[in-house]
N, C-alpha and C positions, 0 to 999 in steps of 0.2 A: 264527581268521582267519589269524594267522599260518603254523600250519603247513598250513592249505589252501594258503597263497601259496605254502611250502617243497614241498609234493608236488608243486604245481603246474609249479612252474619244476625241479623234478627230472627231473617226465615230461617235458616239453619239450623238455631237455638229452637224455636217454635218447633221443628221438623222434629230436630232431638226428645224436645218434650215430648213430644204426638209417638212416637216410637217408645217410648221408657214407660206413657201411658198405659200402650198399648201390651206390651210385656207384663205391665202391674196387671191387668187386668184379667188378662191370659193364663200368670201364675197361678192367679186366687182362683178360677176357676180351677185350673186342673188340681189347686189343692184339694177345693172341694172336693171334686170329681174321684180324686184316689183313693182321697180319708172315706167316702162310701167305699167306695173299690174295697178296699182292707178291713172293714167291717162285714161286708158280704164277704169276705174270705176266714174272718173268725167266726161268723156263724155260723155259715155252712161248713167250720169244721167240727165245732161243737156241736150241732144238730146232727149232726150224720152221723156220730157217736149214740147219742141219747137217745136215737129213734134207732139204733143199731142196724145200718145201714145194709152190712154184713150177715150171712150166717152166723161168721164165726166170730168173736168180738174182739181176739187181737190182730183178725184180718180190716176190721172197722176202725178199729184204733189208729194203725199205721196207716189207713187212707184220711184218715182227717187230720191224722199230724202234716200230712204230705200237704193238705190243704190250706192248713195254720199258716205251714211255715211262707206261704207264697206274702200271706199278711205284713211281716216285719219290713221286706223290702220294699212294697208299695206303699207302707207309711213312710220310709225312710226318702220315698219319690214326695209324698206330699210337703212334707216338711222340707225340702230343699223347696220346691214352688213355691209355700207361703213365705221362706226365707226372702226369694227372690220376688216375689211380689211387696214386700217389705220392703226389701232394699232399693228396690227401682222409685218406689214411692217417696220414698225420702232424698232419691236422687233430685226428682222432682221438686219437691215440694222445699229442700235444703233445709231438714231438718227432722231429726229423727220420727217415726210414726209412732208416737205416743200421748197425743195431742187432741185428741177428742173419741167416743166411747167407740167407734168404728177403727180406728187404727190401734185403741188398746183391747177388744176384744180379739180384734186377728192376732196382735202380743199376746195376748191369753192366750189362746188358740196352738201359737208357735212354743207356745213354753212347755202345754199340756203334752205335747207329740213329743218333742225331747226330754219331757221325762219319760213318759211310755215307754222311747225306745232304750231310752237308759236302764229304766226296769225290766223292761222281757229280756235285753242282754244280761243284765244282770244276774237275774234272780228266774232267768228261764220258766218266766211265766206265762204264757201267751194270753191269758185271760185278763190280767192285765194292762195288757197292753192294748186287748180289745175296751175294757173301760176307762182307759184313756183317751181311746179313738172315738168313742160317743161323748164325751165331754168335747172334744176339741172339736166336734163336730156339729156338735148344737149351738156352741159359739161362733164357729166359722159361719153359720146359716144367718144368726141371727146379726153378724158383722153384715152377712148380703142383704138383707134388708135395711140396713141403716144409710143414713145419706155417707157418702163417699166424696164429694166433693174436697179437693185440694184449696184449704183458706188460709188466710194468712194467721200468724199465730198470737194470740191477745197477749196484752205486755205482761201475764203475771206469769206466761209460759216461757219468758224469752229469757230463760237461767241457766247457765251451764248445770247445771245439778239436776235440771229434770231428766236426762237420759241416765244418769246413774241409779235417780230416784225409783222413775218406773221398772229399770232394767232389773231391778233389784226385787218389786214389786210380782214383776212377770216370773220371775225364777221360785219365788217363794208361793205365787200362786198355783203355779205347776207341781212343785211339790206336794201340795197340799190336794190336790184336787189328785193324784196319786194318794196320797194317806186317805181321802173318802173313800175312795175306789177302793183300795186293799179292806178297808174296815168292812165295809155293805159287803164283798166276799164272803169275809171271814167273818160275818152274822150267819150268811146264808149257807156257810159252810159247815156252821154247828149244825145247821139242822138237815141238812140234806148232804148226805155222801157221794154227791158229782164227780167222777173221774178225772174229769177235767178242770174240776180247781183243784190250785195248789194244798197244800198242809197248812194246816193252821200256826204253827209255828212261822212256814214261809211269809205269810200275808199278813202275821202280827210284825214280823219280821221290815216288811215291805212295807208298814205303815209306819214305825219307830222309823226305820231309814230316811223316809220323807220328810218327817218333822226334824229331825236332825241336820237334815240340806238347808232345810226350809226357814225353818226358824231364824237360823242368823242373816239373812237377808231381811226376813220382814221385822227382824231388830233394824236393820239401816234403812228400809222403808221409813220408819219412824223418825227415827233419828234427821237423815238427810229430809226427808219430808219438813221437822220442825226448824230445822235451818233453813229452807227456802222459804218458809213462811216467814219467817224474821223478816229476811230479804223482800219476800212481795209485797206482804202485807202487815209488816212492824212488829209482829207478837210471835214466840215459837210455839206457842199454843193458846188456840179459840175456842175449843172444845168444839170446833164445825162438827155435823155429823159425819164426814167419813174420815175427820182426825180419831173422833171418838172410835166411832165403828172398828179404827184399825188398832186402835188400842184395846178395845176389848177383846179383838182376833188374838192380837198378843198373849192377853193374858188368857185366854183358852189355850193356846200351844205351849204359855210356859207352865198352865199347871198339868198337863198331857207329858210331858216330860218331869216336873216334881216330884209327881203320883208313881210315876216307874221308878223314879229313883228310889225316892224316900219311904215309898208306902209298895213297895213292888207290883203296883197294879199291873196287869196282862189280862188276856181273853176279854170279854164282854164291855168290860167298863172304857175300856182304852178305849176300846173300837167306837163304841159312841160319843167318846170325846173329839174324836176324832171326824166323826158327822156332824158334831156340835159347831167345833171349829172351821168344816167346810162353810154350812150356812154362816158363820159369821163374813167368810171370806165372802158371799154370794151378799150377803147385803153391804158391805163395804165394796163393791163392787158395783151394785145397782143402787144401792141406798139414795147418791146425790139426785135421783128420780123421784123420789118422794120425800127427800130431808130438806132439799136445794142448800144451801151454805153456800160457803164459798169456794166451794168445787164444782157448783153447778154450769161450768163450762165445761167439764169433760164426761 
């Protein structure tokens, strides 16, 4: 009787997991599947502008704002699905998804889309928010080709500090990956008078904002980071390459804020520190692929 009870409540448990799998799996697709969805709905509102769809061009105008605006709440559909393909996975697996380069790129991914929609709300930009939907969306692809597999978690991950660590990470990445997106605009906005992007003001605007979110998270990146190193591995700092990598991210976003303060830098130079600082983000992100250290578990 007993071990009927024990198989019983095994298969159950088993059934739970095959169900919770099956929803993780479900979510991420339909994130995928929407973050296209709302990209095909910002370009075909911008295109049908630029190719002046209309005779008349404020009758072109108000047909592709009408097209835009479908975008905001079909990103706002994806990012609830990768939240919950997230959250089911961690049900699973009993412990947060931040634990190898496939659960932290979907974390990337999840961070890029709420900034997006933080920004188009914000700062009523929709172009924006469309280039935040192609980053989040080249991450989410390349999350689907990576192994996926649920493993167990190596001892230098089992810290209470890593979900504050990454959480911290993922928030500052999103921001930042918003300040490239506003910057490459607002290059492409000097030179070209496209209707459809913002003022230059707006998108110097929108890339200060970012860094400003941004920045004090990937100071407790650092920080909580050199703590748990204490902890895993004796030292608060190894100089590993993606300790390093993130320290030099650092010091590119604190001198992007010095230079405005002290030196009033604006227009051109900000903007490309602010590309400087993304690529730093993208190789403290991939780096442990060709640095290895001792992050080369995630």
């Amino acid at each position: 009787m007993w071990l009927d009870g024990t198989y019983r409540n095994n298969d159950s448990k088993q059934l739970q997991n095959d169900i919770m799998i099956q929803i993780e799996i479900i979510s991420f697709v339909t994130a995928l599947v929407t973050l296209q969805l709302a990209l095909i709905f910002y370009i075909w509102g911008f295109v049908s502008i630029a190719l002046g769809e209309k005779a008349v061009a404020g009758t072109a105008q108000s047909h592709s704002k009408s097209v835009t605006r479908f975008a905001f709440p079909v990103l706002i559909v994806a990012w609830i699905a990768l939240t919950v393909s997230l959250v089911t996975r961690s049900i699973v697996t009993g412990y947060v998804p931040f634990t190898d380069m496939y659960e932290f790129a979907a974390s990337f991914s999840w961070g890029i889309i709420a900034a997006s929609l933080l920004f188009q709300w914000r700062l009523r930009a929709e172009i924006i928010g469309a280039g935040g939907a192609i980053m989040a969306l080249a991450l989410l692809v390349y999350a689907f080709i990576l192994p996926s597999q649920h493993a167990p978690l190596v001892p230098a991950l089992r810290h209470g500090l890593l979900p504050a660590h990454v959480s911290c990470a993922i928030i500052a990445y999103g921001m930042f990956a918003l300040g490239f997106a506003a910057a490459i605009l607002y290059l492409i906005r000097q030179k070209y008078a496209a209707f459809f992007l913002p003022a230059l003001e707006t998108l110097d605007k929108a890339g200060y904002l970012a860094v400003i979110i941004g920045f004090p998270f990937m100071t407790l990146v650092i920080i909580l980071g050199s703590i748990w190193a204490n902890i895993a591995w004796g030292s608060y700092w190894s100089w590993d390459p993606k300790e390093t990598a993130s320290l030099v991210t650092w010091l590119i976003y604190a001198g992007y804020l010095l230079t405005r303060v002290w030196l009033r830098w604006r227009n051109t130079r900000s903007a490309w520190l602010l590309i400087i600082g993304f690529i730093a983000v993208l190789v403290t992100f991939f780096g442990n692929y060709f640095f290895g250290g001792l992050h080369s578990y995630v």
